[in-house]
N, C-alpha and C positions, 0 to 999 in steps of 0.2 A: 803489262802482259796479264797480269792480275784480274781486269775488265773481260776478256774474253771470256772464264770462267762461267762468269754468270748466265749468258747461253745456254752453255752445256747442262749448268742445272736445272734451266728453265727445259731443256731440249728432254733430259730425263723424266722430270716430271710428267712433263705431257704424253710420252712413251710411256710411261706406265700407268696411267691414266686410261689412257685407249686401248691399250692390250685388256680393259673389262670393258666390251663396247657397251653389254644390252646395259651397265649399272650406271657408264656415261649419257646413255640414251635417258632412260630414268632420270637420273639427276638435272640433264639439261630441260627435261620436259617439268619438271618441278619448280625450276628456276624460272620456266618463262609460265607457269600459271602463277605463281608467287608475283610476277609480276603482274599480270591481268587481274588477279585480283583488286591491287590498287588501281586498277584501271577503272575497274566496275565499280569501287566507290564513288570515282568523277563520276560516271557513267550516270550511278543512281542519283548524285547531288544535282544532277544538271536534269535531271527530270520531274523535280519539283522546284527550280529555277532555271531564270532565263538570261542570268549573268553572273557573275561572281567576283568582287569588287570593280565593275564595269570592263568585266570582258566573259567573251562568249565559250563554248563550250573548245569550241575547235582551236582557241586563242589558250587558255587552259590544257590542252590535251598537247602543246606546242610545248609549254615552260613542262610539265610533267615528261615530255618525250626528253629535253634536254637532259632535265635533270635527270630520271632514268640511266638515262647511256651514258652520264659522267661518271655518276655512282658504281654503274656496274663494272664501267674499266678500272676505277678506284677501288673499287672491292676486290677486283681480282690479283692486281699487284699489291696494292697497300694491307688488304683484309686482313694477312697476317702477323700484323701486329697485333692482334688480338691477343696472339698467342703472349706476345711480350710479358704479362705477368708471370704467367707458367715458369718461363727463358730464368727471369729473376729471384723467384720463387727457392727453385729446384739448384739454381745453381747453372743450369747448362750455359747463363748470356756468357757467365766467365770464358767458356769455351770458345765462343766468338769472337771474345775480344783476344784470343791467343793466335788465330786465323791471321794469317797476311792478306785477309781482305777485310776492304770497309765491312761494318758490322751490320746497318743499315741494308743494305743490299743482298747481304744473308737471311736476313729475315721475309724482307720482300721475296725474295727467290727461296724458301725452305717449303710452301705448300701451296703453289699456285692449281687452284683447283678451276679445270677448265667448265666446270656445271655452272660455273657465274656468267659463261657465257648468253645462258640461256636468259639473261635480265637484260643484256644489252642487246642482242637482239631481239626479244621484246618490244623494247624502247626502242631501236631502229625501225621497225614497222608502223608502231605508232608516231615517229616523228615523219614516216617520208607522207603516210594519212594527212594529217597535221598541217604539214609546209605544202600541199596540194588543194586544201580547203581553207586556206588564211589568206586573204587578201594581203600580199607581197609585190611590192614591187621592183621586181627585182636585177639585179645590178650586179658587175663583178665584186664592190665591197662587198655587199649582202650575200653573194655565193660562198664567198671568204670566209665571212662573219659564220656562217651556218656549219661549214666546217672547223672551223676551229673554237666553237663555243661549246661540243663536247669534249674535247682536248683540255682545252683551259678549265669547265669543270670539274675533271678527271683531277686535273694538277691538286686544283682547288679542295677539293676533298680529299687527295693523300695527303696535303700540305697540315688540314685538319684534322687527319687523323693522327699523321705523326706526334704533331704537339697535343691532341688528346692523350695518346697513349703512353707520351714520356712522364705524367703524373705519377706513373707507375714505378717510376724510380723511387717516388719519395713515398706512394702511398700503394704499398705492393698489390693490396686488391683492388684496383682501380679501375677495374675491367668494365665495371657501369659507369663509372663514370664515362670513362672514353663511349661505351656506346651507347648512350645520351645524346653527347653532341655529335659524332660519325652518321648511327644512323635516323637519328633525331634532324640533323643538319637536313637527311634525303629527305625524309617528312616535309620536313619545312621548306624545300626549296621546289616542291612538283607544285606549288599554288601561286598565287599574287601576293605577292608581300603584304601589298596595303589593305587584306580581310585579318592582318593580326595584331594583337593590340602593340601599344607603341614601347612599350619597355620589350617583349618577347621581340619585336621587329628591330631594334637596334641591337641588341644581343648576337640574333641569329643571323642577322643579315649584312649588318658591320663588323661590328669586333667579330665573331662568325663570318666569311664575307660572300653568306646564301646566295644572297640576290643578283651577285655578278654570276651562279652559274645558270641562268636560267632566268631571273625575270627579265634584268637591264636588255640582253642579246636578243630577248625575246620583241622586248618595247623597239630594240632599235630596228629591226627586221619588218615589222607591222608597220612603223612610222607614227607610232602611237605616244603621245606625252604623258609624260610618269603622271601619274597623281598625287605622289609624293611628291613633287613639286622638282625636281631633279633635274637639267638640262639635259635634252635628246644624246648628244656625245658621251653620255655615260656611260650609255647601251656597248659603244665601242672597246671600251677598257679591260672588258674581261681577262686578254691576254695578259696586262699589265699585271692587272689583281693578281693575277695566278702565278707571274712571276716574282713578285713580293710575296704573297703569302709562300709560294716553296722556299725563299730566302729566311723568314723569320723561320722558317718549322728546319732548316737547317740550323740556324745559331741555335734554338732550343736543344732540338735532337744533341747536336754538341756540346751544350751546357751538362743537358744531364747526365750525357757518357761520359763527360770526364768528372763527375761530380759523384758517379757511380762507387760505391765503396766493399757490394760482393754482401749475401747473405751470410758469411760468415761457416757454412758448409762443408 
């Protein structure tokens, strides 16, 4: 019964969110210039070239829309763990952990701000641009694949934000750290993997696992062979990755809350 709760908190939040229209209006028009802006970087990179590790501007504005709209529904649920040092800090996680609810889900549900919306739809406009000017041929997998490869990035990025942010257990100002690789990972996952050198690219894109939210779905959609030398069927795994990377950022998450021992406050 516990589980229905978290609704209601999501259902409050968002009610008092809207109850200030013109400062949600503001916020959400913030969010999607914030987005445009990285937009107009490609924008400007692709007018003094005419590829970018052999793909074209519209094939580029494709893995950027993915990555985008992963990020932004990850931001919006996951983002608050950010907060998690404070939680630890101050003393209130103890609080949480007193709750007869999972603790995890308290967090994710304590400030879902709906102005993040404004990045994913952003990235929605530029991916429907994008999947309309890319040479696709297209099929019910490939329909699939396009839907569920900002899902699976979404996963993919709470999964790495979680285990970014449990460092915080042991290293209370950890807050750069975690957002390094959160939103470092979104940096590195709107380009082609293979323009970045080979230690940054195993990093971020393996152990990090970038490249399934947006390059690989991207190569398998175009019908295009990795240059990293990768079999075409890799494109397809995103969902897999996603459902392993939530599984390890599970064990961790539960490593460190029971390893958890209270600022002593």
């Amino acid at each position: 019964m516990a589980e229905f709760i978290y609704p209601k908190l999501i259902g409050a939040k968002i009610r008092s969110q809207l109850a200030y229209r013109a400062s949600f209006a503001v916020d959400f028009v913030s969010q999607v210039l914030a987005q445009c802006y990285e937009l107009i970087v490609i924008l400007v990179l692709f007018s003094q070239v005419d590829a970018l590790g052999g793909f074209s501007r519209d094939e580029v504005l494709l893995m950027y829309a993915f990555a985008g709209a992963a990020f932004g529904v990850a931001d919006l649920f996951a983002g608050q763990l950010d907060n998690l040092p404070t939680y630890i800090r101050t003393g209130s996680f103890d609080v949480l952990l007193m709750r007869p609810l999972r603790v995890l889900p308290q967090i994710m549900c304590s400030d879902i701000r709906l102005r993040r919306i404004g990045r994913i739809t952003s990235a929605v406009g530029v991916m429907i641009y994008a999947l309309t000017h890319v040479p696709i041929d297209w099929s019910p997998a490939k329909i699939l694949l396009t839907v569920l490869t900002p899902v699976a990035g979404a996963v993919i990025y709470s999964a790495v934000w979680v285990v970014a942010c449990s460092v915080c257990f042991w290293i209370v100002e950890g807050r750069e750290f975690a957002n390094a690789v959160t939103y470092g990972s979104n940096a590195f996952t709107s380009y082609p993997i293979n323009v970045y050198s080979r230690p940054l690219r195993w990093v971020m894109a393996y152990v990090v696992p970038g490249a399934f939210v947006a390059y690989y779905p991207s190569l398998a959609l175009l019908g295009k062979e990795d240059p990293l030398g990768l079999p075409g069927w890799v494109g397809w795994t995103s969902p897999l990755v996603a459902a392993l990377a939530a599984g390890v950022a599970g064990l961790v998450w539960r490593f460190a809350v029971r390893h958890y021992r209270g600022t002593g406050s």
